[in-house]
Every structure is written in structure tokens, then in C-alpha cells.
C-alpha positions in Angstrom: -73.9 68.7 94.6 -71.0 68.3 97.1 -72.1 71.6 99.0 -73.7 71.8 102.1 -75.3 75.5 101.8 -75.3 76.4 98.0 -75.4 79.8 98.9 -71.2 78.9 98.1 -69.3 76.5 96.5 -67.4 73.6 98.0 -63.6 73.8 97.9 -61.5 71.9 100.0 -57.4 72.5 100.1 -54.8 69.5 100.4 -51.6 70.9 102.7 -48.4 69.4 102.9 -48.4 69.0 106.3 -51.0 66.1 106.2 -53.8 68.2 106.7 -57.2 69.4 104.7 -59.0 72.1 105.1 -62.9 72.0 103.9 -65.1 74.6 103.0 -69.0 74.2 102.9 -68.0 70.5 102.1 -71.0 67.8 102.7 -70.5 65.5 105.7 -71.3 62.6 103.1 -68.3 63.9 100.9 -66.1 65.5 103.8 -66.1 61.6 105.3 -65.9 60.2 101.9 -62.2 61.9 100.9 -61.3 61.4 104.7 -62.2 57.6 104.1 -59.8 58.1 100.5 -57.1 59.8 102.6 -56.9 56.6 105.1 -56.5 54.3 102.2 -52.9 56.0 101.5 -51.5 56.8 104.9 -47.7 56.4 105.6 -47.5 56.3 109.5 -50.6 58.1 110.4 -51.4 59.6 113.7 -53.5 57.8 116.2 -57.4 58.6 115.6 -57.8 59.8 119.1 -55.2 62.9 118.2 -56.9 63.4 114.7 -60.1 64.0 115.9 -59.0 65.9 118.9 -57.0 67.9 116.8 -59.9 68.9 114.5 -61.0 72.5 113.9 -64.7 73.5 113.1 -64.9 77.3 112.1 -68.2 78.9 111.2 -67.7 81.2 108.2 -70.4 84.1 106.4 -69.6 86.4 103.7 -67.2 89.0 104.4 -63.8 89.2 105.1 -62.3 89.6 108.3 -62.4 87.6 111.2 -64.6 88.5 114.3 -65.6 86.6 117.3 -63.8 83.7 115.8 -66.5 83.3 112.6 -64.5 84.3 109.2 -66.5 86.6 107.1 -65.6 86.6 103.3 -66.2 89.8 101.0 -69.3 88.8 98.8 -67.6 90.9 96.4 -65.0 89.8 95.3 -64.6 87.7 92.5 -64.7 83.6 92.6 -60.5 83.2 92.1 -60.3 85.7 94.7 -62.8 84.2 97.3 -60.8 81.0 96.7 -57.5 82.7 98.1 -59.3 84.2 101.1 -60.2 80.6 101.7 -56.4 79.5 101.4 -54.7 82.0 103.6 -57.1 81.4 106.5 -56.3 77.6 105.9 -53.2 77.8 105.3 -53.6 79.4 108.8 -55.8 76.3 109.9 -53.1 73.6 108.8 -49.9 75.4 110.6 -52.5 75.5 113.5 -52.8 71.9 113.2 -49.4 71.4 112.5 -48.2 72.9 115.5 -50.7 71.3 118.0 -49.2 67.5 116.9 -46.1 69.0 117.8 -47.4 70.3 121.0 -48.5 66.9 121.7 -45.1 64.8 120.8 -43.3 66.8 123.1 -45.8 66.1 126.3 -44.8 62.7 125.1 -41.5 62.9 125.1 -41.3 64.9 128.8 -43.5 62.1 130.0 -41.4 59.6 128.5 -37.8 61.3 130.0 -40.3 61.4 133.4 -41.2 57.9 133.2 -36.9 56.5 133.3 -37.0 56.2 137.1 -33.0 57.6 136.7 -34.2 60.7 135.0 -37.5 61.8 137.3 -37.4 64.3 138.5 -37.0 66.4 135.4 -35.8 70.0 136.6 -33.0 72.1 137.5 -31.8 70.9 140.7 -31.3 67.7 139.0 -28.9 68.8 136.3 -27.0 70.8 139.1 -26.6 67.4 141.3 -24.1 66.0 139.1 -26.1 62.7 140.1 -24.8 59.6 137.8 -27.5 58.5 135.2 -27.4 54.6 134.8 -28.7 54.5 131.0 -28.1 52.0 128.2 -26.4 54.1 125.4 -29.4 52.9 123.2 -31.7 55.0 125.0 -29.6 57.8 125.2 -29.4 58.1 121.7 -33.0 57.7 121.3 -34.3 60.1 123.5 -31.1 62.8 121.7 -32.6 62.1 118.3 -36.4 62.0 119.6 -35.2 66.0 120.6 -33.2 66.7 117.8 -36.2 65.9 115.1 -38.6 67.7 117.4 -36.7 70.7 117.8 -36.2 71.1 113.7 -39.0 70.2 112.7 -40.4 73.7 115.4 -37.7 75.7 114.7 -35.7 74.6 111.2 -38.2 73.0 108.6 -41.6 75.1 109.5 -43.5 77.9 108.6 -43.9 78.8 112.3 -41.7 81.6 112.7 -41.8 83.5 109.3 -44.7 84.4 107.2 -44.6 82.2 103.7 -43.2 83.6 100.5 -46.5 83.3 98.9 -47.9 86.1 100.7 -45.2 88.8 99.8 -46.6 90.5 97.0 -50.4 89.7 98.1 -50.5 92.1 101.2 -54.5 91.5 101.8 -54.1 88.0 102.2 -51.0 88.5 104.1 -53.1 90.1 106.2 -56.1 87.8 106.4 -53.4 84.8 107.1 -51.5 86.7 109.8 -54.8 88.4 112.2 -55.7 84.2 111.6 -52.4 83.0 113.0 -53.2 85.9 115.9 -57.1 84.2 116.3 -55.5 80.9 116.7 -52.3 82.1 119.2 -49.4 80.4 116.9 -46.9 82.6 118.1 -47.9 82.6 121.5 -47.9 79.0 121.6 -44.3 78.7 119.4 -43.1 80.1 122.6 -44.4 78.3 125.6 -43.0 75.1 123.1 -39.6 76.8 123.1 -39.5 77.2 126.6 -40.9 73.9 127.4 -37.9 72.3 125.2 -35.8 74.2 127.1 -35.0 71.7 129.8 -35.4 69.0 127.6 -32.0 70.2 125.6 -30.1 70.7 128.6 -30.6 67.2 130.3 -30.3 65.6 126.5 -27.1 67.6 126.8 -26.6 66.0 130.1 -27.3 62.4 129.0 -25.3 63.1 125.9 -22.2 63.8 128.2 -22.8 60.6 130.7 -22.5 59.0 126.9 -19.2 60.6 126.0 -18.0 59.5 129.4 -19.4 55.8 128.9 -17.5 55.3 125.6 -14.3 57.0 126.9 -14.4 54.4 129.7 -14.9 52.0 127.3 -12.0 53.1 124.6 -9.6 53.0 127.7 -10.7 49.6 129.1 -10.3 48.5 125.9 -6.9 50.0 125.2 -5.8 49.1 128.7 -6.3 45.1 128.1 -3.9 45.8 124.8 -1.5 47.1 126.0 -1.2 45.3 129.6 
């Protein structure tokens, strides 16, 4: 009852990551779990980024992917057809994934391009040796803002290696990795990496300016003990 072509059975798949996939899912139902899903959110992303950030795939039977439709084999059997709907999801969801990711850290270089002290952001600044007047607060926001952004790309993510449940499945290892190639994840994994780049060496820059701030401080401090 829940599909929309019953030529194929609805399945949807719950990731992790905050994401689900649907497959031949009814809009009634599709906004009916979505509605669900709100009900239990623990700091959700804004709407605007959710439904920017949503994927619609056109899919017949076969299975391979060409001209961006993904074709399932209409013979293979129903468990099987299931899994060649989770590795291109799984696909899907890292796509996702990736993408809020790509958006925090426009928001964070806008945000280190908004403190008048720290615009411009590029080389010739970091070169200058030009003193940054910054509270130590913000300073250690915008080093941990960095820090999480960087492991959650690099540290905690399925981004760089292909996931342990595909080792012993080669054909959906397949299927999930020609997806990640459809969708450009590594491609885009590296124009992140080299965008964060500058951001981790003027964090390392403001990180210094606070090293020197406390040190000023210790001895001012020590100086009115002793004298």
C-alpha cells in the first residue's frame, strides 16, 4: 500500500548519519515518517539546508548506474535487490553527509571573514606578522569550531575508506563505489581538504597570538608578586 509504482516494493533505509534513503516510498508516507523523524530531533539542521540538500534519483530495473538513473537486475532475488538498494544509499547518505560538511565550513570561512581583525583571510596575511586583537573566548571557539570539522572529514567518516561491510561482497562493493564516483565524493573530499587548509594555519596563527596573551598574562601576574 505504501508504494508508489507496485511494480516494486517500498523500502526505505535509516543511516546513522541522520539521513533516509527512500525507495518507491509514497509522498503521503515519505512525508508521514519525515513528519515522525521531526518529532525526535536532537539539534536538527535548518529546513532550508535539508531540503537543499535533498537527492531525487530515478531508478528502473537493472543494475548499474547510467546517465545518473540506477538500474537494478530484475533477477535477482528480493534479499538481494534489497542490498543493491543499500550500497547505492549508503552511497546517497555519505553524499549527504559530506555536503552538510561542505556547508559548515563556508560558514565557518565566512565567519573568520566576518572578524574585521582576521579579513582578509589568505597568505599574505599569515606572512605580515600583523597583531590580531581577539578575546581568548573567540579564539578558542573558532580552534574548536576547526578541530570538530576537521575530524569529523578526516577521523570519524566513511569518506576516505570503503566500509567493512562491503569486503567480502565485491558486487555491491562495486555498485557502492561507481555511486560514490556518480556523486564525486572523492573529488569533493579534496577541494574540502584544501579549502581547510588555510583555515588550520591561521587557527594555528590565532592559537599562537593565544599562547602569547596568557604568557603576558602569567608574567604580569608573577611580576606584581614578586615586586
Amino acid at each position: 500500500d505504501n508504494a508508489q509504482n507496485p511494480s516494486d516494493n517500498a523500502t526505505m533505509f535509516f543511516f546513522r548519519e541522520r539521513s533516509v534513503v527512500f525507495w518507491n516510498v509514497e509522498k503521503k508516507t515519505l512525508k508521514k515518517v519525515v513528519r515522525i523523524f521531526e518529532q525526535h530531533e536532537i539539534q536538527p539542521y535548518e529546513v532550508a539546508l535539508v531540503h537543499w540538500e535533498n537527492e531525487e534519483i530515478h531508478y528502473t530495473i537493472g543494475e548499474y548506474l547510467q546517465h545518473g538513473n540506477f538500474l537494478l537486475n530484475n533477477e535477482t532475488y528480493p534479499d538481494e535487490a534489497v542490498l543493491d538498494k543499500f550500497a547505492f544509499s549508503n552511497a546517497l547518505s555519505l553524499s549527504v553527509k559530506l555536503a552538510i560538511w561542505e556547508v559548515a565550513l563556508d560558514h565557518f570561512v565566512e565567519s573568520i571573514q566576518s572578524i574585521p581583525e582576521l579579513r582578509p583571510l589568505n597568505d599574505s596575511m599569515l606572512k605580515s606578522g600583523k597583531k590580531i586583537k581577539l578575546s581568548r573566548a573567540k579564539v578558542m571557539q573558532k580552534i574548536g569550531e576547526l578541530y570538530s570539522l576537521r575530524n569529523c572529514i578526516n577521523l570519524n567518516s566513511d569518506l576516505l575508506i570503503t566500509p567493512d561491510f562491503y569486503w567480502e561482497r565485491e558486487n555491491l562493493e562495486m555498485l557502492y563505489d561507481k555511486t560514490c564516483q556518480f556523486l564525486n565524493i572523492n573529488r569533493r573530499v579534496k577541494v574540502v581538504n584544501e579549502k581547510l587548509q588555510p583555515c588550520t594555519e591561521l587557527t594555528d596563527l590565532m592559537r599562537n597570538h593565544l599562547i602569547i596573551l596568557v604568557t603576558i598574562e602569567v608574567m604580569f601576574e608573577l611580576g606584581r608578586v614578586i615586586f
